[in-house]
C-alpha positions as CSV (number, residue, x, y, z in Angstrom):
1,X,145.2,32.5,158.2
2,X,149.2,31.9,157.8
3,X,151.0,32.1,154.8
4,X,154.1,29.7,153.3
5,X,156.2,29.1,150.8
6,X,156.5,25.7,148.7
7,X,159.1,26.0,146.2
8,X,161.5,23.4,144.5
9,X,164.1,23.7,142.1
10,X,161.6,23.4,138.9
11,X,162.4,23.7,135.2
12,X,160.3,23.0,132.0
13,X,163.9,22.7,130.1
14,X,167.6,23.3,130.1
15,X,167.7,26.9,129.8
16,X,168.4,27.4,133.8
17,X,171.3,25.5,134.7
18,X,171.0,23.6,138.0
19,X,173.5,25.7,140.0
20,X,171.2,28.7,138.7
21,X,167.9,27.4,140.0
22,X,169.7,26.5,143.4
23,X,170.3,30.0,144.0
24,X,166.8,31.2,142.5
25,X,165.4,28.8,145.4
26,X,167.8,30.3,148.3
27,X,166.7,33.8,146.8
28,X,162.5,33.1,147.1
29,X,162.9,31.3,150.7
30,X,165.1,34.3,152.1
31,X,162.5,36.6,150.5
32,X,159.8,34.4,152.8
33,X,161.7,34.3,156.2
34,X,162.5,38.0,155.7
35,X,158.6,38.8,154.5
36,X,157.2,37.3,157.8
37,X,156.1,33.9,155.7
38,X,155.5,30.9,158.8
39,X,156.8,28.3,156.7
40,X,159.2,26.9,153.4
41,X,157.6,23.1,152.5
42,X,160.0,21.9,149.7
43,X,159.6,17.8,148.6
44,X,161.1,14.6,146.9
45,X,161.4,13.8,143.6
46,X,163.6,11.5,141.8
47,X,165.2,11.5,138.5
48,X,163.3,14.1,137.3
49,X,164.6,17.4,136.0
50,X,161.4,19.0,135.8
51,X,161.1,19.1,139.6
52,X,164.4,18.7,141.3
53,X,164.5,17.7,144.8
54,X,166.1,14.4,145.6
55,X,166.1,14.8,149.4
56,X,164.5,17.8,151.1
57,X,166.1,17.1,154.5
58,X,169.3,18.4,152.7
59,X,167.9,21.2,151.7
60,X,165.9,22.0,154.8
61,X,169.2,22.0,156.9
62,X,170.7,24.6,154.3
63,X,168.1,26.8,155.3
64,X,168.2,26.4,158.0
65,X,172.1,28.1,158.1
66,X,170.7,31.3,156.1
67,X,167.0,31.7,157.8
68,X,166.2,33.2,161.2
69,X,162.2,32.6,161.4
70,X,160.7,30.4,158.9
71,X,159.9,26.7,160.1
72,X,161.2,24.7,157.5
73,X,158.6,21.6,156.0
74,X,159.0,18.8,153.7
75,X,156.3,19.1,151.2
76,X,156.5,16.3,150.9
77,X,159.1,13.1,151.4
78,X,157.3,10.2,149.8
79,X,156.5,7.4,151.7
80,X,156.9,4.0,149.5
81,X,160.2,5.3,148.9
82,X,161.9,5.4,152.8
83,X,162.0,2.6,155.3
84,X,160.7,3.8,158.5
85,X,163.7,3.6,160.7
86,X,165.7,5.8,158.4
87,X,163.0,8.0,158.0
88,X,162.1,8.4,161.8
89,X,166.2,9.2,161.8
90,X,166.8,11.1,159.1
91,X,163.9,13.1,160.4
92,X,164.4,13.6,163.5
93,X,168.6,14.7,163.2
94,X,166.8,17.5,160.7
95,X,164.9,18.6,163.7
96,X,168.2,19.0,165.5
97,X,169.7,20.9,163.1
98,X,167.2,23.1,162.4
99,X,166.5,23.7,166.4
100,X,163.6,22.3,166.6
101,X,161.7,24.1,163.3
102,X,160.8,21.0,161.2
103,X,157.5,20.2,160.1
104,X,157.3,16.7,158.7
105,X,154.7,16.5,155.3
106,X,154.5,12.7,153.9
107,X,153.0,11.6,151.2
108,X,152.2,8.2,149.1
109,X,153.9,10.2,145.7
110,X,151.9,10.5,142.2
111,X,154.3,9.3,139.3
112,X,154.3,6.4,137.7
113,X,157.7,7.2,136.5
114,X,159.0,7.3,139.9
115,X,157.6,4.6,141.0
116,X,159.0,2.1,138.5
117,X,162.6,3.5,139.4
118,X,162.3,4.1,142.9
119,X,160.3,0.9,143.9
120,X,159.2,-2.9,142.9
121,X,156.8,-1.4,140.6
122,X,154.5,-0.2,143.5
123,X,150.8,1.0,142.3
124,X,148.7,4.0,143.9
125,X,147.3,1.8,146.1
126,X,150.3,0.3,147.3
127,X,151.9,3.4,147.8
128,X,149.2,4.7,150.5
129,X,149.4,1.0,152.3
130,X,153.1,2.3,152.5
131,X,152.1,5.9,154.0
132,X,149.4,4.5,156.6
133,X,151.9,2.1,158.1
134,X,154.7,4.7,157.8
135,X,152.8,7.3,160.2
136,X,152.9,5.2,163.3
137,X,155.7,3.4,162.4
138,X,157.9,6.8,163.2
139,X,155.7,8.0,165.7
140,X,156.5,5.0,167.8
141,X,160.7,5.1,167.1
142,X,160.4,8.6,168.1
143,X,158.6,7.2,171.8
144,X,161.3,4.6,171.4
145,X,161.4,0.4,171.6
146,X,158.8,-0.1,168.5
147,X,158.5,-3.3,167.0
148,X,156.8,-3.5,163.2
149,X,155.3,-6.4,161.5
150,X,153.0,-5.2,158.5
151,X,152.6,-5.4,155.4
152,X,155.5,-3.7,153.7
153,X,157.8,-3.0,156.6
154,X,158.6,-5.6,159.0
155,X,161.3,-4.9,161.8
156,X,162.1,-5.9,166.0
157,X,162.1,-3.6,168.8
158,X,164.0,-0.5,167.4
159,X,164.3,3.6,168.8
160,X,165.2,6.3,166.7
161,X,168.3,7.2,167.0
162,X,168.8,10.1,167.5
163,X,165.3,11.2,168.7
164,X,164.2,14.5,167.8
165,X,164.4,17.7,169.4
166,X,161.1,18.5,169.5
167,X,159.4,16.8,172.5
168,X,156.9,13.9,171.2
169,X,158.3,14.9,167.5
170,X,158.3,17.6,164.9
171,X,153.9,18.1,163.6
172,X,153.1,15.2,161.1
173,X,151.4,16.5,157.7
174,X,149.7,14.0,155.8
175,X,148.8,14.8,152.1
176,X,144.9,14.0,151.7
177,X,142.2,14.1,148.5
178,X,140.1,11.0,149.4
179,X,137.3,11.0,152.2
180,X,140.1,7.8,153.7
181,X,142.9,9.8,153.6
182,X,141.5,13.0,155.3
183,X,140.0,10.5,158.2
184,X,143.3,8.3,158.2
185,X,145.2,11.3,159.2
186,X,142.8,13.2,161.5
187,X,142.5,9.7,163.5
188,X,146.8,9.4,163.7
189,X,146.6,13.3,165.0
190,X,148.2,14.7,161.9
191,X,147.5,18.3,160.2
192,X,146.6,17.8,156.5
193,X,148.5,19.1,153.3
194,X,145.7,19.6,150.0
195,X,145.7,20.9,146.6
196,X,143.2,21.4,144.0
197,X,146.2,21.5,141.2
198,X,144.4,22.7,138.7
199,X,141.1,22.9,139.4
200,X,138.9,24.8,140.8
201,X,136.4,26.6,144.0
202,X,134.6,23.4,143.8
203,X,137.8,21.2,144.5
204,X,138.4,23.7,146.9
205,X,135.4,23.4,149.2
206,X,134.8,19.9,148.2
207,X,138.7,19.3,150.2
208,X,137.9,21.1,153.0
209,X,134.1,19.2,153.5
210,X,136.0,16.1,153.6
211,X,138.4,17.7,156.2
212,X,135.4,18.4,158.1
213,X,133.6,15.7,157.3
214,X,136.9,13.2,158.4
215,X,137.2,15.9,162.1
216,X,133.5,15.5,163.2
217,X,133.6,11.6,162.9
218,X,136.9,12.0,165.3
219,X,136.1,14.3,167.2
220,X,139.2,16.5,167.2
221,X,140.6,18.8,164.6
222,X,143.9,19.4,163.2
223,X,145.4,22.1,161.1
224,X,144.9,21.9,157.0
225,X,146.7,24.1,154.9
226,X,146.1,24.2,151.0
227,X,148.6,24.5,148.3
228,X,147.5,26.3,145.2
229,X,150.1,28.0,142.6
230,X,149.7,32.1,143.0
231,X,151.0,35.2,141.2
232,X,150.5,39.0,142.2
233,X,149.9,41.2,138.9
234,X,149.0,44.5,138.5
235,X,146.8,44.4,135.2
236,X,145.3,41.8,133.5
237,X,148.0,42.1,130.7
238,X,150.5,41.0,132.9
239,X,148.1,38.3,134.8
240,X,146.9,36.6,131.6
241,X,150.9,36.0,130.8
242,X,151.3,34.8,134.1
243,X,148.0,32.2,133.7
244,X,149.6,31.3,130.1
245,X,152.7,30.2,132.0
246,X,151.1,28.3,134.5
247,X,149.1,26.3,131.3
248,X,152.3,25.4,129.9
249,X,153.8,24.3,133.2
250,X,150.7,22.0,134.2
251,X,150.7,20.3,130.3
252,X,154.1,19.5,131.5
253,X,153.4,18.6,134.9
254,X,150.4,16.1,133.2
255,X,153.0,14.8,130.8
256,X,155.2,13.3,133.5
257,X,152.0,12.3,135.4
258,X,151.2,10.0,132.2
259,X,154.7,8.8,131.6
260,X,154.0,8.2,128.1
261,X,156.5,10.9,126.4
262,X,160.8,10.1,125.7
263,X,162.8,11.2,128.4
264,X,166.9,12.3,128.1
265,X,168.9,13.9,130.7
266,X,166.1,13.9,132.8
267,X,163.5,16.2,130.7
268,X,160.6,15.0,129.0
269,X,160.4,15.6,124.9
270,X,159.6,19.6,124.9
271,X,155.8,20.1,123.7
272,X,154.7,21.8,121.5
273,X,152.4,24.9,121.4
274,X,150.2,23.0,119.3
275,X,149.7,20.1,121.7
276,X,149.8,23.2,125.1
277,X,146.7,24.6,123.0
278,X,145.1,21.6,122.6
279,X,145.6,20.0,125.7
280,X,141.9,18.3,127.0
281,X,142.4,19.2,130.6
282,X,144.4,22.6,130.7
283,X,143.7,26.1,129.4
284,X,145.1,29.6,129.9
285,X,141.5,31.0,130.7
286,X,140.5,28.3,133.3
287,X,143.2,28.7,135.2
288,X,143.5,32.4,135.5
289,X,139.8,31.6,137.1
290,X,141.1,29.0,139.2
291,X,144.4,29.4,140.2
292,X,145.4,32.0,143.0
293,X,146.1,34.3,140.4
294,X,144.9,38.2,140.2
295,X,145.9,41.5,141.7
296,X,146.4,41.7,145.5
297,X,142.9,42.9,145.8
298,X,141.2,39.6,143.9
299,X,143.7,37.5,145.7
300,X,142.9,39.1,149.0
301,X,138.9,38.6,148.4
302,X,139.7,35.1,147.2
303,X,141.4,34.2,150.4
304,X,139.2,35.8,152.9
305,X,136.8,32.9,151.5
306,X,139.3,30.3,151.7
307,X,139.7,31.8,155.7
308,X,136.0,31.5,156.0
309,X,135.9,28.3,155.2
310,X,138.8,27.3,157.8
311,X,142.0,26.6,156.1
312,X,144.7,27.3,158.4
313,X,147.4,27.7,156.2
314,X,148.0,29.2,152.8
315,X,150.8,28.0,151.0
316,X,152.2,30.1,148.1
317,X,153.3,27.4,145.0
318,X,156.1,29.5,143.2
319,X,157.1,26.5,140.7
320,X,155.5,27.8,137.3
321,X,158.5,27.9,134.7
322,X,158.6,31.8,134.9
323,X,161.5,33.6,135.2
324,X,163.4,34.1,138.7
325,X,162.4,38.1,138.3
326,X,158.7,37.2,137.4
327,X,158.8,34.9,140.6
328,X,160.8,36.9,142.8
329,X,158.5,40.2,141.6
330,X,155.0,38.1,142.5
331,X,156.0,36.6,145.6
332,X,157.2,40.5,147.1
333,X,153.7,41.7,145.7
334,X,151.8,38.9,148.0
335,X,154.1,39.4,151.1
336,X,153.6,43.4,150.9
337,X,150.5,43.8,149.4
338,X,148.3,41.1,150.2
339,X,149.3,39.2,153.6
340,X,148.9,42.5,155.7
341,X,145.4,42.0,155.3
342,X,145.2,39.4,157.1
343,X,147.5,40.5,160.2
């Protein structure tokens, strides 16, 4: 199994200014490439101060100044929101720049809010029409002299220009839940991206059967990494903090997702503990069970299982509203404590 990194620039308020959580980012991924991590995924999202990322190429090519070993992924650059040509572009002078490291993660998106800014008003649906006709639409500008006529993007005979530096193109990663999206994805010869988000060993093997499920019918099989938020503690003092954190962060994350609450400057209207405490889907105790949270030895046991049951990829999710030193402190713990037992 390898091990990554997927971090944005992530805040639950104000109290981090942006400039600071630029340089907690740069801190975390240099604490990867140095710690022998494969990968740093970052992704797209617009408008939104809770998660700020408004094009990962950007900050993909920064890294790729101040790394030496990591490949460098977009976790992911959503679909519905790129024409293909620019993206087959954009994507492939990122591969240049970065020497060839890219790995390319796409997705159809997940919030409403973004969709009503960033598109015609595009639905769920919609969104993954947008990401199956997006896969070999830059698959064929990277081959070169593609024409498109679908549903949603319609253009003549076009090459991407430039084409990347990888031969045939940096490795496609398509996000997946559904049975469709895991097959969609295996058929195009792409590795898959999953997470459980909050929930549980159940979402997790019930992901990976689809996987399998979606590689038998095909006959071939990709790589699938999952992405699951983590922290290393050493006593359970210290781990049912971290697990309170990570409650207030997903009844935040679930507030965006139902874009019901006033927004100003870019933050949603702060919650209260009343409503975190009460909150129907999210609690303190469920996910210290069901995050990738625990001391190296739980973790390590936990992800022997995960191995077993044939993820590829690990990827560490250090977004969680805790402070840079909580983050920094956790993600040292995993690299040092926990990955060498899997060397």
């Amino acid at each position: 199994m390898k091990f990554s990194l997927f971090a944005h620039m992530e805040r639950v308020n104000d109290a981090q200014t942006q400039e600071q959580l630029y340089q907690e980012f740069l801190s975390l991924c240099d604490i990867a490439d140095q710690g022998g991590m494969c990968t740093i995924w970052t992704g797209e999202h617009h408008g939104m101060n809770f998660t700020i990322a408004p094009n990962p190429f950007l900050n993909l090519v920064d890294l790729a100044h101040r790394t030496k070993n990591v490949r460098l992924g977009t976790g992911t650059v959503v679909a519905p929101f790129w024409n293909p040509i620019k993206m087959a572009g954009e994507a492939a002078m990122t591969d240049i720049l970065t020497q060839g490291r890219l790995e390319l993660g796409i997705a159809r998106g997940a919030y409403s809010f973004e969709y009503e800014r960033m598109t015609n008003n595009l639905d769920a649906w919609q969104a993954g029409e947008c990401l199956r006709e997006m896969v070999p639409a830059i698959k064929g500008l990277w081959a070169g002299d593609y024409a498109h006529d679908g549903k949603h993007y319609q253009f003549p005979k076009t090459t991407s220009a430039p084409k990347p530096l990888t031969e045939q193109g940096p490795p496609i990663w398509v996000a997946a839940r559904d049975i469709n999206s895991h097959e969609f994805a295996v058929e195009n010869d792409c590795n898959v991206q999953v997470t459980p988000l909050w929930q549980g060993l159940d979402e997790v093997e019930g992901l990976i059967e689809k996987f399998n499920q979606a590689c038998e019918t095909h006959n071939k099989r990709p790589k699938i990494m999952i992405l699951q938020h983590a922290y290393v503690g050493k006593d359970e003092a210290e781990l049912a903090r971290a697990a309170k954190q990570l409650n207030e962060f997903y009844c935040y994350f679930g507030a965006w997702f139902k874009n019901e609450r006033p927004i100003n400057q870019g933050l949603i209207q702060q919650l209260s503990q009343a409503e975190i405490d009460a909150h129907p889907m999210y609690n303190a105790d469920a996910l210290r069970r069901d995050l990738m949270i625990g001391t190296s030895q739980q973790i390590i046991d936990r992800l022997k299982h995960y191995q077993d049951l044939g993820y590829d990829e690990f990827s560490y999710w250090s977004d969680s509203g805790m402070s840079r030193e909580q983050k920094e402190t956790s993600l040292k713990r995993f690299i040092d404590e926990v990955m060498p037992a899997f060397s």
